[in-house]
N, C-alpha and C positions, 0 to 999 in steps of 0.2 A: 504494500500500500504506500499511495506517495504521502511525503511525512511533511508537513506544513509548518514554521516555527518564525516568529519574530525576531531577531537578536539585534541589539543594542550595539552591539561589539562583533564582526566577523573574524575576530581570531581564536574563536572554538577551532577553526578549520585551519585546516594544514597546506596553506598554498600548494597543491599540488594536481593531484589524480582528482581529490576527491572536490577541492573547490570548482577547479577548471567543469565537471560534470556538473557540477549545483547548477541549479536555474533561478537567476533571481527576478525575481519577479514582484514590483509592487514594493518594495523594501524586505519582500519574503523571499528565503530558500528553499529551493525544492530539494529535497537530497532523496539519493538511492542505496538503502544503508550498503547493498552488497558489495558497490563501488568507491565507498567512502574506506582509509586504511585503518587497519586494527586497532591504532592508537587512538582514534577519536569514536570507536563504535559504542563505549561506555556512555558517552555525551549524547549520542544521536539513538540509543535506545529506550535513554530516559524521555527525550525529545518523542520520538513518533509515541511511549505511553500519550503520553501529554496533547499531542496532538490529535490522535486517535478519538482520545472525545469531545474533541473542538471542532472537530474536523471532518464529519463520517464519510465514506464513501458515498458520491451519488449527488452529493452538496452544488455539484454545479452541474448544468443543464448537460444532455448527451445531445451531439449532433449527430443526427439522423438524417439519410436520402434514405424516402423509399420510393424504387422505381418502376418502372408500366412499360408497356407496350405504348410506341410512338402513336401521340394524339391524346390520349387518358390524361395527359398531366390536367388538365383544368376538372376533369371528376375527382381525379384522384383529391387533389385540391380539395374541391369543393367537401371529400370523405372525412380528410382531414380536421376541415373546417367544423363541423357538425360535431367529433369527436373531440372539439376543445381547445385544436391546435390554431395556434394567430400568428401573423407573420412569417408565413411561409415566403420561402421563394421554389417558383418555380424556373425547373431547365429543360431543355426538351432530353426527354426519358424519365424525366419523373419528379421529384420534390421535396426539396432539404426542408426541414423543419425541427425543434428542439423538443429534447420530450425532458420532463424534471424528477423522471423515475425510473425504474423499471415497469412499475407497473402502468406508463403511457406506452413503453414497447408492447408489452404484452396485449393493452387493447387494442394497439395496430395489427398487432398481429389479429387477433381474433376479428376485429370486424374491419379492416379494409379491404374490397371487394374488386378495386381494379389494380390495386398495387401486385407485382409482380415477386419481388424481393426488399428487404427492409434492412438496411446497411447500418452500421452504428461504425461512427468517421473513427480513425484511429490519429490521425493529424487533425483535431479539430474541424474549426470550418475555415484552415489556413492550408492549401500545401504547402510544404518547403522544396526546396531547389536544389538538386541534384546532377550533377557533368559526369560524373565520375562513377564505376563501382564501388571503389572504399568510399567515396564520400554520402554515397546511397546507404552501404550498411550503416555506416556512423549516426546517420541522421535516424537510423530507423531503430539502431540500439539504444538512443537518445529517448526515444519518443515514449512517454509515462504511462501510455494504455497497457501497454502490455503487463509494469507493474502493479497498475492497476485492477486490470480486467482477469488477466492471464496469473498467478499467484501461482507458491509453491506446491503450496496446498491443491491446488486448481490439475498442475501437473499430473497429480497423482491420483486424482479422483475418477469414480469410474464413470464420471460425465465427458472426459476426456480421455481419446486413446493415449495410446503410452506415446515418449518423446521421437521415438525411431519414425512417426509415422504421425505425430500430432497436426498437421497443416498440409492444405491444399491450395495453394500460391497461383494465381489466376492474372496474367499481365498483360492490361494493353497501353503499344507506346507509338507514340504518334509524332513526329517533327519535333524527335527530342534528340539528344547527342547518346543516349541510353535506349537502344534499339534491340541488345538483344536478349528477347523473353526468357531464355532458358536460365540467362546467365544473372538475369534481373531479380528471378526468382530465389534463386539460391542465395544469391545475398540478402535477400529479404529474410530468409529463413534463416540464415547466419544469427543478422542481425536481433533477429527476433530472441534467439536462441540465447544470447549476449545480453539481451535485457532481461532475462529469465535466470542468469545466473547459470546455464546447463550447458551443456552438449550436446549435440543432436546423439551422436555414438556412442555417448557415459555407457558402460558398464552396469553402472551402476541404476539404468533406469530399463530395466529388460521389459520387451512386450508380454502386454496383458493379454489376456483369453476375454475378447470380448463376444457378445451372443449378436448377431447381425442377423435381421430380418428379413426376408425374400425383397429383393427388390428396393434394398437397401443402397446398396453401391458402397460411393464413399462417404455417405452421410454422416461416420464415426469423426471424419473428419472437420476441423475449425477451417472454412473455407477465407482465404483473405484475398481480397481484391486491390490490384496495383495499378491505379492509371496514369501514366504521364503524360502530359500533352506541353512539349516547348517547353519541357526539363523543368516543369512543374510538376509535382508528385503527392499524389492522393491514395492514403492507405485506409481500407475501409476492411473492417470486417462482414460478412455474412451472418444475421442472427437469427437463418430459417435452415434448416436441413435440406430442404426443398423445395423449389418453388413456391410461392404464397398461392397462385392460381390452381394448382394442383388441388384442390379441398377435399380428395379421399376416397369422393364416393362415384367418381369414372372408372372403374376400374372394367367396364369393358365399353366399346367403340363400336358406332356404324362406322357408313364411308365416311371421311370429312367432316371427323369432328370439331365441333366448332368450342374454342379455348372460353374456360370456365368467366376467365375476368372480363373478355367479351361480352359473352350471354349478360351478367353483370352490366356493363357500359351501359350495353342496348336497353335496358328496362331501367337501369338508375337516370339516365338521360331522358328520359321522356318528362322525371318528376310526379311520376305517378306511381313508383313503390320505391323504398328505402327512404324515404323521406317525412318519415313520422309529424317531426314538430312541426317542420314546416307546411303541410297540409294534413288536416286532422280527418278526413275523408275518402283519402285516397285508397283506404285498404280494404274496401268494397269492389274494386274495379277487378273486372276479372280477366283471365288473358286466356288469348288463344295462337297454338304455334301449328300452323298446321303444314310442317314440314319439320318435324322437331328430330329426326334423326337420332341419339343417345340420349335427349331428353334433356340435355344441357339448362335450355331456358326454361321450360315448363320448372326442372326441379330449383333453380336458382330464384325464379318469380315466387313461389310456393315459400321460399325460405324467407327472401324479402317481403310480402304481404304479411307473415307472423312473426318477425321481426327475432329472425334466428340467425346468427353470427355466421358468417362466410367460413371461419375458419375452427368451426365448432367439432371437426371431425381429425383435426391434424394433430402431429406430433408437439411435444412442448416445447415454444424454442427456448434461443439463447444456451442452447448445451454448448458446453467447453468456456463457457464465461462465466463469471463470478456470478451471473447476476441470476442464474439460471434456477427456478423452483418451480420446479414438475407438481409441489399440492398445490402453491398457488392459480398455476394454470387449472389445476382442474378442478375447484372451488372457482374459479373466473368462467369456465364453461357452464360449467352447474350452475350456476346463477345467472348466468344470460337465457339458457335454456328454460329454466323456470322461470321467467318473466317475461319470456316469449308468450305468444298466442296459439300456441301449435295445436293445444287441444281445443280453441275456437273456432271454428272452420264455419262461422256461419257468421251473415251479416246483420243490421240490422233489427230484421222484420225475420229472423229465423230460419232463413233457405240458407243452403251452402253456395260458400263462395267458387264460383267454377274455374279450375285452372285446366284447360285442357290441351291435348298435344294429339295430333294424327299423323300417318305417318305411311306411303302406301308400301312399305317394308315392313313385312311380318316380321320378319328378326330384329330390325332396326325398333320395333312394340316391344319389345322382349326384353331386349336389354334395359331400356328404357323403364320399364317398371323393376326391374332389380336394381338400377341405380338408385333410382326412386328408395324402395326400400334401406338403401345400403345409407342413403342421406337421411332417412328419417322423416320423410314426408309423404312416402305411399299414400296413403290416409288423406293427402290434401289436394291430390294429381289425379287426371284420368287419362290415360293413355288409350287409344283405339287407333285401329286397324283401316283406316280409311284416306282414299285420293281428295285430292281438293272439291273433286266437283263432287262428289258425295258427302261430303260435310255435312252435319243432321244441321249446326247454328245457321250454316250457309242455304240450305236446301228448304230451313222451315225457322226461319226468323221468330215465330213468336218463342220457340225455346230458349232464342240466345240469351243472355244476360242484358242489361239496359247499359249498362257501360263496361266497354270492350274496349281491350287493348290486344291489337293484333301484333305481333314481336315474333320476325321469323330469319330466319336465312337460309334462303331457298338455292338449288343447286347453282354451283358455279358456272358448271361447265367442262372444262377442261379438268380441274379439280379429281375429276370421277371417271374420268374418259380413261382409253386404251392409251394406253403406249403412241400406239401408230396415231391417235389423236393429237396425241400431247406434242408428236414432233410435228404435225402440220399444224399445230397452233403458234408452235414459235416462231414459225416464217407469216403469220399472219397476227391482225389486231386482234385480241380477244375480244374484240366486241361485235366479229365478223361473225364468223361461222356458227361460236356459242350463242351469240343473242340468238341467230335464226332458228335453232331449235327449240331454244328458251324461252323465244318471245309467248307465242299461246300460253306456256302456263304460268308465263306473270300475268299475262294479258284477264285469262280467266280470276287468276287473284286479286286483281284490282276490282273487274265486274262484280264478281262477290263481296267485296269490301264497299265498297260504293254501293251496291242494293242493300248490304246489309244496315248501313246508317240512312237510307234513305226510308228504310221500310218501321222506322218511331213514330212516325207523327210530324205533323209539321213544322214548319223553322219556328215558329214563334211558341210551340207546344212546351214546356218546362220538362214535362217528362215524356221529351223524344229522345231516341237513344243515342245515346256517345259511342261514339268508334273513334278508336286512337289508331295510329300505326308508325313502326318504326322496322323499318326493312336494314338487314346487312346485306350488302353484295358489292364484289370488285367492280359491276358495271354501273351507276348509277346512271347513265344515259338509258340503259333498259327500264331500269325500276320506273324513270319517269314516261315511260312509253305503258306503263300500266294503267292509266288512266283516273289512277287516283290523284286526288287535286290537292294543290298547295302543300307537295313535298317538299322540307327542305334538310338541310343535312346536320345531323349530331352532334356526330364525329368523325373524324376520317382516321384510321389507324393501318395495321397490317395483320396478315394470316394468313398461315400457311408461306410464307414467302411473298405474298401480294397483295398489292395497294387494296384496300377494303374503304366503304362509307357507308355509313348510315344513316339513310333517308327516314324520315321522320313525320309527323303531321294529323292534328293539330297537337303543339306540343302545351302542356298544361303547368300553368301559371303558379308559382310558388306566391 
């Protein structure tokens, strides 16, 4: 732990090894006792007592980026926002902001819904400057987090793997004089190794027998993130085992499945679910995905209208850091869960709220209701077996619900195609040959979306029906060739490898 002390007088310190390393800061010393010499360690062990209670870990804010898929940063934002955080800044990929605990990491984790990964800065929110390999490790055995975060005790815990194999060093460098990754890394882990007081190779720290779960990988591992850009250098750690958008309950796939913090985007973006305080109403509106493939949106809408945490099914993060408490997380779930809605499925006036998905793939139904189960909202979803133009809401309007949110992302195209497709797509616009197969059944999906808000009652009737819609698709020149009126666009992000947008309308007023 770093040891904080005021002195009157700096000749406790022995001009040397151990001054030259203090950081002074403020009229205060930062000392590292393991670098400080022997002769002065009686002084500095009465010091960190002393400090220790003045002083506790955690005392000053944690810089935090957590990142997205390009375009999210303003949701993401805005997620942030709702959950308390101010003064963000955003960058494109996602969004620094200060959390004053652990336990603001831990809400991030549990309820951020477009965030991808959740970084905690190891260089504050300064990089330092770097030309050189020794002068990279130096600055990086300098840096306080590690005595911080990383402790001896930490070492040896069985939250973290043993030293032969504790970190996975992740480098990108850009228009720097420090370009090469393999070699960037290893000084990182030098360095690291250096503020930890160890060895990578001690003897004395032999691997552990740790139990690894199917489909684990290297998740034992404390993954660190290294970016340079123009011999600026930014060291962050990873405080998710695995992706944040990952939430658990995919564990099987149609064709073309569509990424969890997406499905998210699309339905938080409309402002008609996730959005509690700011509209007190909105969790009557019912949705329909009627191209729902794995079930992605149907089950993430279901979780958002009873207001159950995105990441209620994941691992506990923050392993291999100090900060890391597997009962808090799960007292933090248990209590989101119970104060969710999940066993109120009805609106109102007593009828159930309809979330429903079709799908004309019998096995694409299948999976679909075992994910369902596997999230824990079976019970709130209906998944069926049926094509667009057989839709019972589409085919016999007085079924449907009075306010519909239609949220889909209907095929791509080339996406799903053969091989021999995919190579004559790349010598052509994908908006050539895909739209012409494509167009009919957007074309059909619009007709049905537009009868289906037409057929409430008149424009001036209070209780005519609401139809919302928010389309994904990489072609948005198609989606407006559907015929629904007053499209306009979300977000624009990526998937799969390609530019995506999401067309929207009419989108509802906070």
């Amino acid at each position: 732990m770093k040891s904080v002390f005021r002195f009157q007088r700096y000749s406790y310190f022995r001009r040397g090894d151990a001054y030259r390393r203090g950081l002074k800061r403020d009229g205060k010393i930062q000392c590292n006792i393991r670098k400080i010499p022997s002769c002065t360690k009686t002084v500095v062990t009465a010091i960190r007592q002393y400090s220790s209670s003045s002083s506790p870990l955690g005392a000053e804010p944690l810089h935090v980026f957590a990142s997205c898929l390009p375009g999210l940063e303003g949701l993401l934002n805005q997620e942030l926002v709702d959950l308390g955080f101010q003064a963000n800044k955003r960058t494109a990929g996602g969004v620094h902001f200060r959390a004053s605990s652990a336990q603001d990491l831990y809400n991030c984790h549990l309820w951020c819904g477009t965030a991808s990964n959740i970084y905690l800065r190891a260089t504050s929110d300064k990089p330092f400057r770097a030309r050189g390999m020794a002068e990279l490790k130096k600055h990086i055995s300098r840096l306080s987090f590690w005595e911080d975060y990383i402790s001896d005790e930490m070492m040896i815990h069985d939250n973290l793997p043993s030293s032969s194999a504790a970190f996975e060093i992740r480098v990108k460098s850009s228009k720097s004089k420090l370009y090469h990754t393999a070699g960037i890394a290893q000084r990182v882990e030098e360095g690291i190794y250096s503020a930890l007081g160890k060895n990578k190779n001690d003897s004395n720290n032999p691997p552990k027998k740790t139990t690894k779960r199917q489909g684990d990988g290297d998740n034992n591992k404390l993954k660190v993130l290294v970016k340079i850009y123009r011999d600026e250098v930014e060291v962050s750690v990873d405080t998710s085992s695995t992706p944040i958008h990952q939430r658990g309950y995919r564990l099987e796939t149609a064709k073309a499945p569509l990424r969890e913090d997406l499905a998210f985007a699309l339905l938080y973006s409309t402002n008609l679910f996730g959005k509690r305080k700011h509209n007190n109403d909105y969790d009557d509106w019912s949705l329909l995905d009627p191209f729902c493939g794995s079930g992605t949106i149907p089950i993430e809408a279901a979780a958002m209208a009873h207001n159950l945490p995105p990441g209620r099914l994941r691992e506990p993060p923050l392993q291999g850091l100090t900060l890391y408490d597997p009962d808090g997380w799960k007292q933090l779930v248990e209590s989101a869960v119970r104060n969710s809605t999940i066993h109120n499925d009805t609106d109102d006036d007593g009828r159930m709220i309809p979330i429903l998905g079709t799908d004309r793939d019998q096995g694409a139904i299948a999976i679909s209701q075992r994910n369902a189960a596997r999230a824990g909202v079976d019970h709130l979803v209906t998944f069926r077996h049926q094509a667009i133009s057989a839709n019972e809401w589409f085919e016999n309007p007085s079924l449907a619900p009075n306010r519909l949110l239609v949220a889909c992302n209907p095929p791509f195209g080339h996406r799903i195609s053969s091989n021999k497709n995919k190579t004559d797509n790349k010598k052509k616009d994908p908006s050539s040959k895909a739209s012409s197969s494509l167009l009919p059944l957007i074309q059909t999906l619009g007709h049905k979306v537009v009868a289906l808000g037409d057929s409430g009652g008149s424009q001036d009737d209070e209780s005519r029906r609401q139809v919302a819609v928010n389309i994904l698709s990489n072609n948005p020149n198609l989606i407006r060739r559907s015929g629904i009126p007053n499209l306009k666009v979300s977000f624009a992000s990526k998937h799969g490898g390609m530019n995506v947008v999401a067309l929207g309308g009419p989108k509802h007023q906070q």
